[in-house]
Structures are given as C-alpha cells and as structure tokens.
CHARMM-style PDB file with segment names, atoms N, HN, CA, C and O in Angstrom:
ATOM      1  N   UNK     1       0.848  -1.167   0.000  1.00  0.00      PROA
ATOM      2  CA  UNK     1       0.000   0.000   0.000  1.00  0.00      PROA
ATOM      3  C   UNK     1       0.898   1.235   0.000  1.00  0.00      PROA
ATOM      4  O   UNK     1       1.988   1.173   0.569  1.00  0.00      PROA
ATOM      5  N   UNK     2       0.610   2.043  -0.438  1.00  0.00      PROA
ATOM      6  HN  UNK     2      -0.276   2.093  -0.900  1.00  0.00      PROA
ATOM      7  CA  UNK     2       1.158   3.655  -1.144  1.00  0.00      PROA
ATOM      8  C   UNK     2       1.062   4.363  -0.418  1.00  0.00      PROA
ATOM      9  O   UNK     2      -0.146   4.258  -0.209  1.00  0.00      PROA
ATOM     10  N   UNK     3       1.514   5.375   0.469  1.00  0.00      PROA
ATOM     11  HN  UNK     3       2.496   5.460   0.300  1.00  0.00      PROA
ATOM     12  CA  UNK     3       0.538   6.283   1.385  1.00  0.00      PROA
ATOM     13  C   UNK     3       1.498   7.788   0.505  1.00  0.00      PROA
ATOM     14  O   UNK     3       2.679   8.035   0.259  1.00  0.00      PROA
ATOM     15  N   UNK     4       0.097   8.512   0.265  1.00  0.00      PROA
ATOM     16  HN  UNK     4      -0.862   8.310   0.465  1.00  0.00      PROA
ATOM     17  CA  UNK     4       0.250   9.600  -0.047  1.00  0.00      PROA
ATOM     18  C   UNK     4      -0.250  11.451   0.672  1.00  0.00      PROA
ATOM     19  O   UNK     4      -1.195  11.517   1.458  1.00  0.00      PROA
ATOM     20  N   UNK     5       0.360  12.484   0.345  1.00  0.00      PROA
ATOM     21  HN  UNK     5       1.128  12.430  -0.294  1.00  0.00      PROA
ATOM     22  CA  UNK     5       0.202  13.357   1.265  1.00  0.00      PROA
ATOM     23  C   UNK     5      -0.970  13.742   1.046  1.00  0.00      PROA
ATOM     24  O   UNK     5      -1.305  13.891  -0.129  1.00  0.00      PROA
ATOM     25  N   UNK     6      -2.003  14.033   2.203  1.00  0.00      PROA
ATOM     26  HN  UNK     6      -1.731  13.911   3.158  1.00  0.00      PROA
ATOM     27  CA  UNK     6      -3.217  14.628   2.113  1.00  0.00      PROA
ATOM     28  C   UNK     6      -3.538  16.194   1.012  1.00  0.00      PROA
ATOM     29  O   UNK     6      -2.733  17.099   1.234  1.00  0.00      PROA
ATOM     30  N   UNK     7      -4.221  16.386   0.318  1.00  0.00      PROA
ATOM     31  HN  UNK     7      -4.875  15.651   0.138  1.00  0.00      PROA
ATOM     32  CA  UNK     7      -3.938  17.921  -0.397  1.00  0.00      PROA
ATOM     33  C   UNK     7      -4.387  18.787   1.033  1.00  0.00      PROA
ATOM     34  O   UNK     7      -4.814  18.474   2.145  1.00  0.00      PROA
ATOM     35  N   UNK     8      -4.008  20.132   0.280  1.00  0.00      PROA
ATOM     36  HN  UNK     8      -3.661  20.386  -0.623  1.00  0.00      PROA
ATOM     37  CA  UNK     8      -3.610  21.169   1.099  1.00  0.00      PROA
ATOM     38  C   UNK     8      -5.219  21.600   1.792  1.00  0.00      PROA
ATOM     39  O   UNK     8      -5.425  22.320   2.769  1.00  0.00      PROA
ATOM     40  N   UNK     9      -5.984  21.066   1.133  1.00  0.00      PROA
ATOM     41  HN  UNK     9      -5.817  20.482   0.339  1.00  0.00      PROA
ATOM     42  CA  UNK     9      -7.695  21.618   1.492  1.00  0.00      PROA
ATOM     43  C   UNK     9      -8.110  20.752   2.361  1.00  0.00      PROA
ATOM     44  O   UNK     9      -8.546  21.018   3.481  1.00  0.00      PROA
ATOM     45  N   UNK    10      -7.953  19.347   1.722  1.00  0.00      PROA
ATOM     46  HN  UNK    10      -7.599  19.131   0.812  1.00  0.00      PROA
ATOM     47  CA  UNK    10      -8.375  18.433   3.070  1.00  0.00      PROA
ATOM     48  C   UNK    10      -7.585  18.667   4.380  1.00  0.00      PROA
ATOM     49  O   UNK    10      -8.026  18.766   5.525  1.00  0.00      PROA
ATOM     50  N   UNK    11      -6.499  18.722   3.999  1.00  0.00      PROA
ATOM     51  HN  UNK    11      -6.140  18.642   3.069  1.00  0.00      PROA
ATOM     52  CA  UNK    11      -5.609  19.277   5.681  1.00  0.00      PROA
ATOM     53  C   UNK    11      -6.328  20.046   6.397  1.00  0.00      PROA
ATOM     54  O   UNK    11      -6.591  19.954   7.596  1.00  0.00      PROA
ATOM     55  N   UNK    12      -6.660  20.849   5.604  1.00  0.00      PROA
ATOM     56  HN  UNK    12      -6.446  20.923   4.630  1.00  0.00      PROA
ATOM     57  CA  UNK    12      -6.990  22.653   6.457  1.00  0.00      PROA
ATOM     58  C   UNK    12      -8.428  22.013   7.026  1.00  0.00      PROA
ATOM     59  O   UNK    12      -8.618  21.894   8.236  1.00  0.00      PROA
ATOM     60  N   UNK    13      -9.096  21.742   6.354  1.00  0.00      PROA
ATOM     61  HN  UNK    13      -8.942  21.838   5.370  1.00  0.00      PROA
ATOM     62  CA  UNK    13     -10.400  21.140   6.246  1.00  0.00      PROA
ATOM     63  C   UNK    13     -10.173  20.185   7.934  1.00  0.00      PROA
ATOM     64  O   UNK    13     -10.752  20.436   8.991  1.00  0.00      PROA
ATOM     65  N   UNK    14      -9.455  19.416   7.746  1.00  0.00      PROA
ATOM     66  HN  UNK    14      -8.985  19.211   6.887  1.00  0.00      PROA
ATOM     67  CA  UNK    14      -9.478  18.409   8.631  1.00  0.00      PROA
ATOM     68  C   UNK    14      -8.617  19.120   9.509  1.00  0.00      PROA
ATOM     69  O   UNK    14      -9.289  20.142   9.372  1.00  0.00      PROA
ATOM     70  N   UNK    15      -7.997  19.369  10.050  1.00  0.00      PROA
ATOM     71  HN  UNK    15      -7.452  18.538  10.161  1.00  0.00      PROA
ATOM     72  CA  UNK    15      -7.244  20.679  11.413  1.00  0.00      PROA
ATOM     73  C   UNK    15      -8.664  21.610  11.675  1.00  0.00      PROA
ATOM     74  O   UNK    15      -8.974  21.590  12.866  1.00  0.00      PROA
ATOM     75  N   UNK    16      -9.480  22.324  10.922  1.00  0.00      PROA
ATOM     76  HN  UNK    16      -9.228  22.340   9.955  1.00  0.00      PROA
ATOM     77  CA  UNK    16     -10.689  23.279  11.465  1.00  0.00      PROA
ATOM     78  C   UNK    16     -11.799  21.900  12.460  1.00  0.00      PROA
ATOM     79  O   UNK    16     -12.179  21.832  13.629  1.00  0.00      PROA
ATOM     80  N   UNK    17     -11.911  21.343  11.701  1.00  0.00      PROA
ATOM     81  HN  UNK    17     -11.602  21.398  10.751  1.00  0.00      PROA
ATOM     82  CA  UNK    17     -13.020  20.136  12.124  1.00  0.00      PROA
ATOM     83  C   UNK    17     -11.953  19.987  13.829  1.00  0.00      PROA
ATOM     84  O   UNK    17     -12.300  20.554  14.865  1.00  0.00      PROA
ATOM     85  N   UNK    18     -10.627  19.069  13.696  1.00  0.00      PROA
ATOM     86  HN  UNK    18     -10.345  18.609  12.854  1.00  0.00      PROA
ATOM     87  CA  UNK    18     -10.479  18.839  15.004  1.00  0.00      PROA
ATOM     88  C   UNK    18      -9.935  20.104  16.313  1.00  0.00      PROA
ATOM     89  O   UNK    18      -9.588  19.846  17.466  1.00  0.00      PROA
ATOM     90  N   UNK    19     -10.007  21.267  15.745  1.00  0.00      PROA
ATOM     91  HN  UNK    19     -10.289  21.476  14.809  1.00  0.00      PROA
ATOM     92  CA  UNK    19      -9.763  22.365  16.422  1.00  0.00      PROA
ATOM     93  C   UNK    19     -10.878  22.643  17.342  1.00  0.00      PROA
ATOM     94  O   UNK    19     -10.875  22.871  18.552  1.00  0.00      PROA
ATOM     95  N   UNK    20     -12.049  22.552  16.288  1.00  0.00      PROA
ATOM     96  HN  UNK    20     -12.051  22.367  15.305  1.00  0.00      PROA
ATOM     97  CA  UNK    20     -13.159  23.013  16.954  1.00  0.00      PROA
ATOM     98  C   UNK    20     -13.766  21.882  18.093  1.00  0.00      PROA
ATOM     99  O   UNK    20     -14.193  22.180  19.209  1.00  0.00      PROA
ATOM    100  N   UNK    21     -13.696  20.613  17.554  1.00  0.00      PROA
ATOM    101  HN  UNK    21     -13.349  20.372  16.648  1.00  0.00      PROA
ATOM    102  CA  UNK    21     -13.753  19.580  18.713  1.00  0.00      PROA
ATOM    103  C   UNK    21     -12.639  20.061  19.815  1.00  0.00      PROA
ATOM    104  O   UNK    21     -12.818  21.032  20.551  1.00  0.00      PROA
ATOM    105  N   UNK    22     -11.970  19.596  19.819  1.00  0.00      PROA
ATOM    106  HN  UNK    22     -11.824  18.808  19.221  1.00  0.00      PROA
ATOM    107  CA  UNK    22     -10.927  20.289  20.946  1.00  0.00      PROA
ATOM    108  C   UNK    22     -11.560  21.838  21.641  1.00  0.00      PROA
ATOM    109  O   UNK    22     -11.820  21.855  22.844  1.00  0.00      PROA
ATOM    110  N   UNK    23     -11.768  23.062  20.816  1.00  0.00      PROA
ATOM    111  HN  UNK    23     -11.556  23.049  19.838  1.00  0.00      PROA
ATOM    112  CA  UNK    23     -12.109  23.645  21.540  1.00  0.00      PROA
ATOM    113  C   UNK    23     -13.878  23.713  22.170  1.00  0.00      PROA
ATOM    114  O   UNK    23     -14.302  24.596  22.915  1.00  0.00      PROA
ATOM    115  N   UNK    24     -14.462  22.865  21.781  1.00  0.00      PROA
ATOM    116  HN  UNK    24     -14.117  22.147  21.175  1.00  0.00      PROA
ATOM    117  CA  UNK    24     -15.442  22.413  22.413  1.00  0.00      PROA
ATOM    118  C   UNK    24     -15.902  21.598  23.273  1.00  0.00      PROA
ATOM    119  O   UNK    24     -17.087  21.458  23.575  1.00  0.00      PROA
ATOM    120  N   UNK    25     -14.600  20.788  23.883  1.00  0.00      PROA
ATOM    121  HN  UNK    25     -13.637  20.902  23.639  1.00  0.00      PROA
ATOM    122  CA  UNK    25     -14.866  20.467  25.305  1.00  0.00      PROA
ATOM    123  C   UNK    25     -14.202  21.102  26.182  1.00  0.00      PROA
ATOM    124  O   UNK    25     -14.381  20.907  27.385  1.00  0.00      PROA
ATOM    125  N   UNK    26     -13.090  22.199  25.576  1.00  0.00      PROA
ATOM    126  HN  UNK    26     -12.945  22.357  24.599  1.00  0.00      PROA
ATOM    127  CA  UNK    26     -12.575  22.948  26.578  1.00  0.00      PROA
ATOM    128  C   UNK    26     -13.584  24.486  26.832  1.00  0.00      PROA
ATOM    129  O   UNK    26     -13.474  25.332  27.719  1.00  0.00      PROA
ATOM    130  N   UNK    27     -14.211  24.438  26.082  1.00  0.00      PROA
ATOM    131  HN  UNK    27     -14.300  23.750  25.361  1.00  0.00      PROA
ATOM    132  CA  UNK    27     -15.235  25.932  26.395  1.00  0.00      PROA
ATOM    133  C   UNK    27     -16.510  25.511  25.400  1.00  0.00      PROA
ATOM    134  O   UNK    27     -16.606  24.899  24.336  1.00  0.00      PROA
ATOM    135  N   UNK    28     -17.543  26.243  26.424  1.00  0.00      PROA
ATOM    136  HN  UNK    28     -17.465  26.740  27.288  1.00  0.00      PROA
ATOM    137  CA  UNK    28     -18.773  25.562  26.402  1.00  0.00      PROA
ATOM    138  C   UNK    28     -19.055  26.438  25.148  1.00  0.00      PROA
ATOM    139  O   UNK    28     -18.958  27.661  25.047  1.00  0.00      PROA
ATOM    140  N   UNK    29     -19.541  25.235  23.930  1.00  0.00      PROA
ATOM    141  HN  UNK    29     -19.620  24.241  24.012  1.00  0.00      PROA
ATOM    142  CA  UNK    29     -20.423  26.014  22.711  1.00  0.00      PROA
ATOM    143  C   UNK    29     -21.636  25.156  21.939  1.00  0.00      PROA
ATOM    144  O   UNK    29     -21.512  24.195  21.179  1.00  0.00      PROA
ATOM    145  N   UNK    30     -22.528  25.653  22.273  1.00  0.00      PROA
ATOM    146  HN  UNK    30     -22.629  26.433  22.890  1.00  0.00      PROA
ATOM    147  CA  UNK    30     -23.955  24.978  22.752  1.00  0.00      PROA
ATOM    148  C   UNK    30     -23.939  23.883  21.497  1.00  0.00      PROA
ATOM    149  O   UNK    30     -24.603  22.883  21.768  1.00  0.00      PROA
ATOM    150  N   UNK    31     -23.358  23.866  20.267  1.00  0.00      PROA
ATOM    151  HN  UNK    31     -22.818  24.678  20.048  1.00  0.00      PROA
ATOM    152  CA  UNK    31     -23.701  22.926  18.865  1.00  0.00      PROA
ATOM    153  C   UNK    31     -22.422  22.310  19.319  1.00  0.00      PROA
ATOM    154  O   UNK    31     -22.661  21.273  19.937  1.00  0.00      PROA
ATOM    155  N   UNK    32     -21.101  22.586  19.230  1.00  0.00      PROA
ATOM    156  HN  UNK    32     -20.907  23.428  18.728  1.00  0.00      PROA
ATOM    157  CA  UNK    32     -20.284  21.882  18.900  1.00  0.00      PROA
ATOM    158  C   UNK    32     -19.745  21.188  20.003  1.00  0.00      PROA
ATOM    159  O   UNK    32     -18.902  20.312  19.810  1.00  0.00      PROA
ATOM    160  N   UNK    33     -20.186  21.517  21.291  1.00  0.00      PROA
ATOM    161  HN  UNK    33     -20.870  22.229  21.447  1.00  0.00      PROA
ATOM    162  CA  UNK    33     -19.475  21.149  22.669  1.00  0.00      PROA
ATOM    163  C   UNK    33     -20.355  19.276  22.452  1.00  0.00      PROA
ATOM    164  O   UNK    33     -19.910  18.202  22.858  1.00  0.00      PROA
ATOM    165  N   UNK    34     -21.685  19.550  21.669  1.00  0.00      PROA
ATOM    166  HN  UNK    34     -22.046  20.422  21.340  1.00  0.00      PROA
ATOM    167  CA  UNK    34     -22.105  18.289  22.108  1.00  0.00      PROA
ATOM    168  C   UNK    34     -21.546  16.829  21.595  1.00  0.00      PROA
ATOM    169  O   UNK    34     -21.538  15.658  21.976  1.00  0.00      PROA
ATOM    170  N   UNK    35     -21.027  17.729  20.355  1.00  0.00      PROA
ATOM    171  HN  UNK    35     -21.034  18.680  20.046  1.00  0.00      PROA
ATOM    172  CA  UNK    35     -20.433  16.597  19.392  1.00  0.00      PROA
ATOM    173  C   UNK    35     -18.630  16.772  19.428  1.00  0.00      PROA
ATOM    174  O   UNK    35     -17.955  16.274  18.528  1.00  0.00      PROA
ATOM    175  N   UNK    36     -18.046  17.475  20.487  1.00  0.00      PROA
ATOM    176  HN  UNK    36     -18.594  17.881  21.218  1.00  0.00      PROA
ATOM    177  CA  UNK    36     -16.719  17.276  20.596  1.00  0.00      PROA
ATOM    178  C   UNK    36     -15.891  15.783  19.616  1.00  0.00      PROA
ATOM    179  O   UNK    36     -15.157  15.431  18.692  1.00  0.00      PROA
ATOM    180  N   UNK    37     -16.532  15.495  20.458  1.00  0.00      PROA
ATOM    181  HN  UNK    37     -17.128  15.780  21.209  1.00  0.00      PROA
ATOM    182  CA  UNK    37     -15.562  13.763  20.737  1.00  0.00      PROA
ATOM    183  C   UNK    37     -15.618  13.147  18.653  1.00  0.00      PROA
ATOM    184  O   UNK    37     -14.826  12.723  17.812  1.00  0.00      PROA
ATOM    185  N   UNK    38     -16.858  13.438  18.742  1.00  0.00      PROA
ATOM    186  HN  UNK    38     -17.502  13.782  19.426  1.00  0.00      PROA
ATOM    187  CA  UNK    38     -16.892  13.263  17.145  1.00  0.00      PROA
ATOM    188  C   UNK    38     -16.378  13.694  15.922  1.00  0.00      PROA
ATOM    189  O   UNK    38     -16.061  13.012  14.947  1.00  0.00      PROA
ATOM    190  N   UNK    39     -16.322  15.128  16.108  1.00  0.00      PROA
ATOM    191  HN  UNK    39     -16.579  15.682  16.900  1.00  0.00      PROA
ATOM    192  CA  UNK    39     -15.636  16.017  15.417  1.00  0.00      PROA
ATOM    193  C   UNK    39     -13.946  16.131  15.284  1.00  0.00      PROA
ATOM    194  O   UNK    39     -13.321  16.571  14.319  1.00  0.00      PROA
ATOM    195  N   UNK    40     -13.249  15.442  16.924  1.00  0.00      PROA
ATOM    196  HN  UNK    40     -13.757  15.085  17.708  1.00  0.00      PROA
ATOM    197  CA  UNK    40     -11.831  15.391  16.695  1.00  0.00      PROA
ATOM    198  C   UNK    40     -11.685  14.210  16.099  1.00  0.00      PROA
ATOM    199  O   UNK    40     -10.849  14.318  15.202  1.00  0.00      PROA
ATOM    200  N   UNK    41     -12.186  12.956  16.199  1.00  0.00      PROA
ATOM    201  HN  UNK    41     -12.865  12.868  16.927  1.00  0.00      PROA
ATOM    202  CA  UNK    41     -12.639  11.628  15.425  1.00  0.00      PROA
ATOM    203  C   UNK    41     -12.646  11.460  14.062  1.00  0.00      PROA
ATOM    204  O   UNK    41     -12.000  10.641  13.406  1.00  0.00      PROA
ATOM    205  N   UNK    42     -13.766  12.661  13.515  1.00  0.00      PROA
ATOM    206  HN  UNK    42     -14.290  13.326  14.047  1.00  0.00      PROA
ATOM    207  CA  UNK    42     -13.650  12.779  12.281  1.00  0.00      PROA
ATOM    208  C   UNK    42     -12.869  13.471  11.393  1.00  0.00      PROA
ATOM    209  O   UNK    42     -13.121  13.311  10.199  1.00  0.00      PROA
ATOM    210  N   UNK    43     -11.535  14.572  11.868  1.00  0.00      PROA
ATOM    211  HN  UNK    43     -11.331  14.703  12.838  1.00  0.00      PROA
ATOM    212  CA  UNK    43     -10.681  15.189  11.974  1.00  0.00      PROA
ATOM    213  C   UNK    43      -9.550  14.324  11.451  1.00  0.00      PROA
ATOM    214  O   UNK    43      -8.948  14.480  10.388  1.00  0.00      PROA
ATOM    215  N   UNK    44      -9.322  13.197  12.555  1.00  0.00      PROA
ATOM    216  HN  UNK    44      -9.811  13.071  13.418  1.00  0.00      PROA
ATOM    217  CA  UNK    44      -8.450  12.232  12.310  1.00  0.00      PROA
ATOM    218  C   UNK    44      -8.465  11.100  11.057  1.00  0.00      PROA
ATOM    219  O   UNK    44      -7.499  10.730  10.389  1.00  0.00      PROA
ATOM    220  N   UNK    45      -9.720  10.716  10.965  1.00  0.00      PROA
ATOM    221  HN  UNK    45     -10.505  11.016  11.507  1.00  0.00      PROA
ATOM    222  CA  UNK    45     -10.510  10.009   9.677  1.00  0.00      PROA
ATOM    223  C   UNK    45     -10.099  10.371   8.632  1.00  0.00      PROA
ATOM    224  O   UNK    45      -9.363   9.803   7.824  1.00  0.00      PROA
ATOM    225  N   UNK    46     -10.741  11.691   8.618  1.00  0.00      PROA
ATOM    226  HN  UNK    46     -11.338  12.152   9.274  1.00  0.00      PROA
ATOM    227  CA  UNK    46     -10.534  12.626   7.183  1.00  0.00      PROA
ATOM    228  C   UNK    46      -8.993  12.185   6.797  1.00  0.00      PROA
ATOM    229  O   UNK    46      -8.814  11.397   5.868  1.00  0.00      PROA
ATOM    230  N   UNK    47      -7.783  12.776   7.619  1.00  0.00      PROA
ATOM    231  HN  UNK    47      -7.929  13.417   8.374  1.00  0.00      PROA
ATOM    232  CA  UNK    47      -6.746  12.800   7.387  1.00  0.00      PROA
ATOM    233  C   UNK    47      -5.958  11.228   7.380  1.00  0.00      PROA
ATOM    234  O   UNK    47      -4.758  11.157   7.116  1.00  0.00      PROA
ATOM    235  N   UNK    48      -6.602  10.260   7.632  1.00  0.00      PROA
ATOM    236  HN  UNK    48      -7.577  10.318   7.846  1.00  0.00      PROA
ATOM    237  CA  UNK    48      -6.460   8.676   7.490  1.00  0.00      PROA
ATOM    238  C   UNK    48      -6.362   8.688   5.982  1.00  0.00      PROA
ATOM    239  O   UNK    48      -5.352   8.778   5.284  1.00  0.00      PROA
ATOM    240  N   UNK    49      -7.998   8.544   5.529  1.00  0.00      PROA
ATOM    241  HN  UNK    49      -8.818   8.471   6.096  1.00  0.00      PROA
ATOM    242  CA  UNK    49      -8.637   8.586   4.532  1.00  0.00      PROA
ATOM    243  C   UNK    49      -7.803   9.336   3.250  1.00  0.00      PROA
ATOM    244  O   UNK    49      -7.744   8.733   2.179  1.00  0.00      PROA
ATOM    245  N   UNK    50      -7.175  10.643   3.391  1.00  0.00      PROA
ATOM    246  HN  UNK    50      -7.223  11.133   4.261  1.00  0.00      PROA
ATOM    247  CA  UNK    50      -6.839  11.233   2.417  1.00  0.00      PROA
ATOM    248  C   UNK    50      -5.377  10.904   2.467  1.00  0.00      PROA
ATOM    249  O   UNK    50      -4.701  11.522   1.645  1.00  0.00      PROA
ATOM    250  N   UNK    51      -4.791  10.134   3.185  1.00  0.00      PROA
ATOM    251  HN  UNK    51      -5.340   9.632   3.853  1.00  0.00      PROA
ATOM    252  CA  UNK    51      -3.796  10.015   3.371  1.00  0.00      PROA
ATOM    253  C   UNK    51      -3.459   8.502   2.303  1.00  0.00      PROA
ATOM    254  O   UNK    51      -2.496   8.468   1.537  1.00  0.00      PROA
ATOM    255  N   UNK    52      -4.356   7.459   2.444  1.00  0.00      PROA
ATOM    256  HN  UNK    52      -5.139   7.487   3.066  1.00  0.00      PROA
ATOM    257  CA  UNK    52      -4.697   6.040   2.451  1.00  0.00      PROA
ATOM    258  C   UNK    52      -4.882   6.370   0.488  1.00  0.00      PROA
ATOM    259  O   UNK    52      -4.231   5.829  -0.406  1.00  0.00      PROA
ATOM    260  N   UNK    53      -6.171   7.597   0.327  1.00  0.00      PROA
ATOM    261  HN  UNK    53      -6.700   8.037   1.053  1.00  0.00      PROA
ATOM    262  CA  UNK    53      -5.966   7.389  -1.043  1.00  0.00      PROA
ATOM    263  C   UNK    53      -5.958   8.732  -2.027  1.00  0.00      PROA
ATOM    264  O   UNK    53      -6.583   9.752  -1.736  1.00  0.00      PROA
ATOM    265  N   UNK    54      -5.140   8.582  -3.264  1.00  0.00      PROA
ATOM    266  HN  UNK    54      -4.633   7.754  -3.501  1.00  0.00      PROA
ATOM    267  CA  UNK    54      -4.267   8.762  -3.359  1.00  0.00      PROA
ATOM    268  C   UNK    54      -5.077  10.364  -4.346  1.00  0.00      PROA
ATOM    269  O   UNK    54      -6.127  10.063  -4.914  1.00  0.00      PROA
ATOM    270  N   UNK    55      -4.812  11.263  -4.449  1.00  0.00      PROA
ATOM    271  HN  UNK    55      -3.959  11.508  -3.988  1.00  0.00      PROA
ATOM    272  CA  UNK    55      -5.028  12.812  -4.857  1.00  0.00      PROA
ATOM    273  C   UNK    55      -6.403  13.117  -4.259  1.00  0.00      PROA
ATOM    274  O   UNK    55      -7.266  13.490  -5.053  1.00  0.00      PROA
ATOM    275  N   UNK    56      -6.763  12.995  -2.798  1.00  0.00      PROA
ATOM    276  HN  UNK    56      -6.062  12.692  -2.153  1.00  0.00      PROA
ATOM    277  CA  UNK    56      -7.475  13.646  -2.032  1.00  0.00      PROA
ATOM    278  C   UNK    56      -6.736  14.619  -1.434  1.00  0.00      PROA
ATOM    279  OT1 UNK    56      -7.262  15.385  -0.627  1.00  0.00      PROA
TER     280      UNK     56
END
C-alpha cells in the first residue's frame, strides 16, 4: 500500500473540524461542545482517509 500526502484543502479542512472539537470540550459552545468527541474523530478520519488514497 502507497501512502500519499493529504492535499492542502483536506488538511486545512481536517485541522478546522479537530480544532473546533478540541475547543469544544474545553469551552462551552452549545452545537459543537455536544459533538466534541466526534468532530476530533472525524478530523483524524478525514486525514487517514486522504492520506490512504491517493489525490485527495
């Protein structure tokens, strides 16, 4: 298997997603505090995923 670098959009894309998880269990924000845990989850995914295949 090949592993290739995520493009520059999904990165950014995927760092905003787990930022905001992160800063939503550290300070209360009524939408995103609920889905923390998910959002740094899917953060990590994204960047699996674009990593795994290949000009994402």
């Amino acid at each position: 298997m090949s592993f290739s670098a995520p493009t520059q959009v999904v990165w950014w894309i995927a760092v905003i997603v787990g930022v905001l998880g992160i800063l939503g269990t550290l300070v209360s924000i009524p939408v995103v505090s609920v889905y923390a845990f998910w959002l740094v989850a899917i953060g990590f995914i994204l960047l699996a995923v674009a990593t795994i295949v290949k000009g994402l």
